[in-house]
N, C-alpha and C positions, 0 to 999 in steps of 0.2 A: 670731769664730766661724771655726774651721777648715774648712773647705771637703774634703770629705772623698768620695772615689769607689773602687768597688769593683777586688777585685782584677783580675778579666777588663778590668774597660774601665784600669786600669792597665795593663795587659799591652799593650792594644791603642794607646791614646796611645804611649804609649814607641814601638811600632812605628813609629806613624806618623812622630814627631819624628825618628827613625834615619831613616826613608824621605826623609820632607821634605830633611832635609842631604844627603843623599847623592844625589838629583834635582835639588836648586834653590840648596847650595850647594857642590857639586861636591865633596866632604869627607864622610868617615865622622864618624861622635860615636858612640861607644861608648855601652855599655845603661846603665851605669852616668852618663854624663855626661847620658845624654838623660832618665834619672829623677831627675836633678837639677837641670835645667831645670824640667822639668813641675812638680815641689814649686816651684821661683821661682818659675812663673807663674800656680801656683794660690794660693802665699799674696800674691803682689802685685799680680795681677790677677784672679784668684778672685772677692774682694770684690766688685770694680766691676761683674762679669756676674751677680753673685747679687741685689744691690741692685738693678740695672735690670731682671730679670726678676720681682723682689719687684713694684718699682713698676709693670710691665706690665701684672702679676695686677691689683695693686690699681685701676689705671685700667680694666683689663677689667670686674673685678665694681662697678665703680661703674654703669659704662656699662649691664651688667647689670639692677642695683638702680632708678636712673630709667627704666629701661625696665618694670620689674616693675608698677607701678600700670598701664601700657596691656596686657601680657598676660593680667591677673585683675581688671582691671576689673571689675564688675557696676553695671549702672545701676541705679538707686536707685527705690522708689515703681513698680514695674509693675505691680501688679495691675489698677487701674484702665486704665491703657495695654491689657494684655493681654485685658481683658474687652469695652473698646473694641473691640479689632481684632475678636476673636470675633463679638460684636454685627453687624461692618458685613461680615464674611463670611458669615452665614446668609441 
C-alpha cells in the first residue's frame, strides 16, 4: 500500500526537509532533492508509522470494547429489587 498525502501537506514537508538541512545540516538540498527524499522515506519508512498507528487503533478499540459491558451494564431481575426499595421508603 502506497502511502499517499495531499498536495498542501507536500508542499509543506518539502519545506520543512529544505528548512531542516539548511538549520541542522548547515547545507542547502534543493526542492527537487528534498521531494526525493520524502518519496524514500515514505515508501521505506511509511509502512512502519502506518502499521504501528494501525496497531494503536486496534489496541485502543480493544481497550474500548472490554470496557463496553461496564458502561451499558444493566443489572438483571429489578423489579422485585425496585418495588422492595419503594415498599421500605413509604
Amino acid at each position: 500500500m502506497t502511502i499517499q498525502i495531499s498536495k498542501e501537506a507536500r508542499k509543506e514537508v518539502i519545506a520543512s526537509i529544505e528548512r531542516y538541512f539548511q538549520e541542522n545540516m548547515d547545507e542547502k538540498i534543493g526542492n527537487i532533492a528534498a521531494a526525493e527524499l520524502l518519496a524514500f522515506f515514505l515508501e521505506e519508512v511509511g509502512a512502519i508509522v502506518y502499521n504501528q498507528a494501525v496497531a494503536d487503533v486496534q489496541q485502543r478499540l480493544l481497550s474500548r470494547i472490554a470496557e463496553l459491558d461496564i458502561e451499558v451494564h444493566e443489572d438483571e431481575f429489578q423489579y422485585w429489587r425496585k418495588l422492595e426499595r419503594q415498599r421500605k421508603s413509604k
